[in-house]
ChimeraX commands (.cxc) that place a marker at each C-alpha (Angstrom):
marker #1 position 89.28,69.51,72.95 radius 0.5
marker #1 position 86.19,67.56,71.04 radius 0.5
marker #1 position 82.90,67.05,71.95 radius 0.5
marker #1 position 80.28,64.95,70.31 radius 0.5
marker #1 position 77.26,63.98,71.66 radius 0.5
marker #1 position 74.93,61.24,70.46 radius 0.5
marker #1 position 71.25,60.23,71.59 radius 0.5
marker #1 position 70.30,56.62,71.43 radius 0.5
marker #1 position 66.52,55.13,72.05 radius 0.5
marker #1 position 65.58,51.70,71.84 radius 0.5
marker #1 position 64.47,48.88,74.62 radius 0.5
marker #1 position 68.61,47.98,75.17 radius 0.5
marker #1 position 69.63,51.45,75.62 radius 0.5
marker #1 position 70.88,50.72,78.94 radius 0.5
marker #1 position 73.19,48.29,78.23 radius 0.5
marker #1 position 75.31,51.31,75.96 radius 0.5
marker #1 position 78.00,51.20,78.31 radius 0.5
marker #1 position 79.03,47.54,76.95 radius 0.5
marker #1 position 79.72,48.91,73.01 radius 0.5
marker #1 position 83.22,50.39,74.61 radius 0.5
marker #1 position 85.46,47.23,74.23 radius 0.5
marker #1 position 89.15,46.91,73.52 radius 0.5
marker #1 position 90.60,48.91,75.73 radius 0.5
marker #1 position 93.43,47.23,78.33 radius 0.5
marker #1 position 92.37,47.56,82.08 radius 0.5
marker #1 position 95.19,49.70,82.63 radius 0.5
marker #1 position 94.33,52.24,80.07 radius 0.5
marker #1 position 90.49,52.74,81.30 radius 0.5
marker #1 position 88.52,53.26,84.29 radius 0.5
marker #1 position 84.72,52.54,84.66 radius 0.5
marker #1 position 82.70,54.34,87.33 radius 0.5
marker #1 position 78.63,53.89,87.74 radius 0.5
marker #1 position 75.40,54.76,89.21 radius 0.5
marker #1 position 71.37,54.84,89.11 radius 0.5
marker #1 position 71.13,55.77,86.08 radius 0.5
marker #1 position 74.77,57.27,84.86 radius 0.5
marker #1 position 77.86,55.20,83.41 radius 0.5
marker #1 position 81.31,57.09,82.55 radius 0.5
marker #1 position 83.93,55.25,81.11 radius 0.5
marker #1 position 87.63,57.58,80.83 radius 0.5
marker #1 position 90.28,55.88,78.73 radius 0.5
marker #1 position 94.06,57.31,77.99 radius 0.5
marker #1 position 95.30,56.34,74.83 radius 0.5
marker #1 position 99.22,57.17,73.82 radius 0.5
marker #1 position 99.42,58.27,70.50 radius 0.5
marker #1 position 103.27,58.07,68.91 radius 0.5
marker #1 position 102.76,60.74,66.05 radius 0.5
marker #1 position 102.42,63.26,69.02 radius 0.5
marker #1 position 104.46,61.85,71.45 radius 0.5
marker #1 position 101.54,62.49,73.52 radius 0.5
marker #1 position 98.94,60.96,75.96 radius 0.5
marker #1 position 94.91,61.89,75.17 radius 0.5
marker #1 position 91.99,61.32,77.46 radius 0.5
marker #1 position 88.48,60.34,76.22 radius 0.5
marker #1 position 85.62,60.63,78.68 radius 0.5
marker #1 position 82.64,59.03,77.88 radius 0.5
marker #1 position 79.28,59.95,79.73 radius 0.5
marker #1 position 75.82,57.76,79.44 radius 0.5
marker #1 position 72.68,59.26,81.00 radius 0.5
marker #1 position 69.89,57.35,81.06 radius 0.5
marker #1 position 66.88,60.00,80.67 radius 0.5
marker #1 position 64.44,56.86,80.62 radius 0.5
marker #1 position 64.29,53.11,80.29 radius 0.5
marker #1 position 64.42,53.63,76.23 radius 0.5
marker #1 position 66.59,56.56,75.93 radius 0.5
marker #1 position 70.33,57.05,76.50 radius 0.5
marker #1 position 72.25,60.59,75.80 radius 0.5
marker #1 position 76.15,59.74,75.08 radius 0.5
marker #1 position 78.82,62.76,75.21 radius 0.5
marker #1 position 82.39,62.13,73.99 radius 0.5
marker #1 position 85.10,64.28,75.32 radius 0.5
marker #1 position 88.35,63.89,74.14 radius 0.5
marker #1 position 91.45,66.01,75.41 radius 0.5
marker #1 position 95.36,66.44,75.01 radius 0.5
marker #1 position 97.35,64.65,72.49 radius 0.5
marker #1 position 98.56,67.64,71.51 radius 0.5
marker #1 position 102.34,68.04,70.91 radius 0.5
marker #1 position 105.31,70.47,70.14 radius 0.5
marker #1 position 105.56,74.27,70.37 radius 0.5
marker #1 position 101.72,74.61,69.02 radius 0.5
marker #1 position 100.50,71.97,71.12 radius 0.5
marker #1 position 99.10,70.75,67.64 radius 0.5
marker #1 position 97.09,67.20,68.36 radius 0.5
marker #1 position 97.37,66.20,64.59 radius 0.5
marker #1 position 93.77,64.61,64.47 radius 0.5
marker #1 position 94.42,62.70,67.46 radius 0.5
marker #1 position 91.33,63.90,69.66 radius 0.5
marker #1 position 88.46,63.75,66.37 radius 0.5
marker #1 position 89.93,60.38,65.84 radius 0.5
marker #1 position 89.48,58.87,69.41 radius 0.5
marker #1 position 85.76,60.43,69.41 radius 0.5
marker #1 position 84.63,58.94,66.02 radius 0.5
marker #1 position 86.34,55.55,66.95 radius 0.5
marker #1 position 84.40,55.30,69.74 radius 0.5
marker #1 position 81.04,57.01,68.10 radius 0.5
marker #1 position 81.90,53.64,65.44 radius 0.5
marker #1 position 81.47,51.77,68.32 radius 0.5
marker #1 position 78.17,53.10,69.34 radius 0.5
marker #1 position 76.72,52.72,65.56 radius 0.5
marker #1 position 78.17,49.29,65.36 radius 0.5
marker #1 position 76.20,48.39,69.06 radius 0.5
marker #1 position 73.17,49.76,67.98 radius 0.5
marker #1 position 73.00,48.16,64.23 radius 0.5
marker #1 position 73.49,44.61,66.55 radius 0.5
marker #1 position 70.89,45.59,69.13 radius 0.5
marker #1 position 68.46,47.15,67.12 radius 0.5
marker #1 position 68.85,50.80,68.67 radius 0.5
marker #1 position 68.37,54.16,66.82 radius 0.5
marker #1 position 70.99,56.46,66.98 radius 0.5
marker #1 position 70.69,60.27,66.75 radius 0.5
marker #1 position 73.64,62.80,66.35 radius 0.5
marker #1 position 73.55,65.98,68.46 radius 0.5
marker link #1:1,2 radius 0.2
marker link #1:2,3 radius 0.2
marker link #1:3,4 radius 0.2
marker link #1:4,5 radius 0.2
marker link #1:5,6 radius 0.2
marker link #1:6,7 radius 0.2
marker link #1:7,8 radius 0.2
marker link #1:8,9 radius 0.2
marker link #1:9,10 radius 0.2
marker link #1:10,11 radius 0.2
marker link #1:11,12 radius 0.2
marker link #1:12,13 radius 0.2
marker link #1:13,14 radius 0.2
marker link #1:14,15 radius 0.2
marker link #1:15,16 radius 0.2
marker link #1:16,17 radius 0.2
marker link #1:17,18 radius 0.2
marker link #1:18,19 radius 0.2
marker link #1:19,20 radius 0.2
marker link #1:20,21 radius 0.2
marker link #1:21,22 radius 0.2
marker link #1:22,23 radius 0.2
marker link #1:23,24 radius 0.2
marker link #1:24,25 radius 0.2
marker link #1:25,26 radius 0.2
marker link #1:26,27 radius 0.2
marker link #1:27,28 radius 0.2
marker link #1:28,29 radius 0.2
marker link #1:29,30 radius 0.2
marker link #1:30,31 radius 0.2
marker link #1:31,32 radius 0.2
marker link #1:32,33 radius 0.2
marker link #1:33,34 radius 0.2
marker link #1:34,35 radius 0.2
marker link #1:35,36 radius 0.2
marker link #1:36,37 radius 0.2
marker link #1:37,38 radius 0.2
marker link #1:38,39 radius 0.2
marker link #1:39,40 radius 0.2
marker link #1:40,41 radius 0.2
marker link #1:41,42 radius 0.2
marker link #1:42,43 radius 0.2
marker link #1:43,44 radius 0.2
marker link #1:44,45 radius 0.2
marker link #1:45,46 radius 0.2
marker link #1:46,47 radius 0.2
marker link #1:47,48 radius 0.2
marker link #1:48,49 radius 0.2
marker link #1:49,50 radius 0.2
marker link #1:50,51 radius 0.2
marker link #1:51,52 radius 0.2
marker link #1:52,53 radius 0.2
marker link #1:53,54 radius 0.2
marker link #1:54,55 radius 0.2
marker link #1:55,56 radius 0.2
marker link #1:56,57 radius 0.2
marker link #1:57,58 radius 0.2
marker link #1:58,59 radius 0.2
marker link #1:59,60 radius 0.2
marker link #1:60,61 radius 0.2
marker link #1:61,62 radius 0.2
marker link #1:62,63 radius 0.2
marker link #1:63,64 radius 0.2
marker link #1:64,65 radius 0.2
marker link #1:65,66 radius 0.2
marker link #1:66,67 radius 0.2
marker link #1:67,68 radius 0.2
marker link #1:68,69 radius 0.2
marker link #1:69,70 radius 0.2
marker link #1:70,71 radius 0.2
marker link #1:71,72 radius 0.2
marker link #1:72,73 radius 0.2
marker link #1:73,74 radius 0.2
marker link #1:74,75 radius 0.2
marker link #1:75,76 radius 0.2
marker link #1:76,77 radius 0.2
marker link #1:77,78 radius 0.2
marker link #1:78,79 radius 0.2
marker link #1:79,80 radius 0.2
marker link #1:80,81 radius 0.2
marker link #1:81,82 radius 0.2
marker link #1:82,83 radius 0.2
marker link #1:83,84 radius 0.2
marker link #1:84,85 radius 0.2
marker link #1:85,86 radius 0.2
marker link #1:86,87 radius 0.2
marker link #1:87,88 radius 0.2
marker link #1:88,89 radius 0.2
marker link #1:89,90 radius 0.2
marker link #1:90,91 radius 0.2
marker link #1:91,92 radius 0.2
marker link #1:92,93 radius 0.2
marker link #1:93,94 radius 0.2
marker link #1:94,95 radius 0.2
marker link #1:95,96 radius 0.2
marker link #1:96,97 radius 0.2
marker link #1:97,98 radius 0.2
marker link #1:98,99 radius 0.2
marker link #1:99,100 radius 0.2
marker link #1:100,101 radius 0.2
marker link #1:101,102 radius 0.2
marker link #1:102,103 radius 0.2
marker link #1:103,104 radius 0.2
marker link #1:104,105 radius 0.2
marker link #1:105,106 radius 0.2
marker link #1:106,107 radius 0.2
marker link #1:107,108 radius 0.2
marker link #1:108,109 radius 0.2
marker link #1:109,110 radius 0.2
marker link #1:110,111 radius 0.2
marker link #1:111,112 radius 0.2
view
């Protein structure tokens, strides 16, 4: 399992939940509240045969500050249950995303 968590501060903050794109309908589900957005996606990866699960939690601490955590589990594959990269890559694809949001939007991004 992977874990990174990012801190983001700037007037747009709140509109984080927007930088994760791309993914089909099918293949993500988007739940919210006062204050909280996750967004879980399943991606299949064919070099493990294997599904893996990203969760991605927003937290709104205050009108300019969002904290982000990335979890990403599974993927893993044979007798080791080896996930051959699979779960770092999902996390830093989507941690791309955040950097990419914030250079548009003019947000500062801090990694925990």
């Amino acid at each position: 399992m992977e874990q990174i968590a990012v801190t983001v501060h700037g007037e747009n903050a709140g509109r984080l939940p927007s930088a994760i794109n791309g993914v089909p309908r099918n293949k993500r589900v988007d739940y919210d509240g006062d204050g909280f957005a996750v967004i879980v996606t399943e991606q299949y990866h064919f070099k493990t045969n294997s599904s893996l699960q990203t969760t991605t939690i927003f937290e709104l601490v205050d009108e300019t500050t969002c904290e982000v955590t990335i979890v990403s589990g599974g993927g893993g594959a044979g007798l080791l249950q080896h996930d051959w990269g699979t779960e770092s890559g999902d996390s830093n694809k989507l941690v791309a995303k955040l950097e990419a949001f914030c250079r548009e939007h003019g947000l500062d991004i801090e990694h925990g």
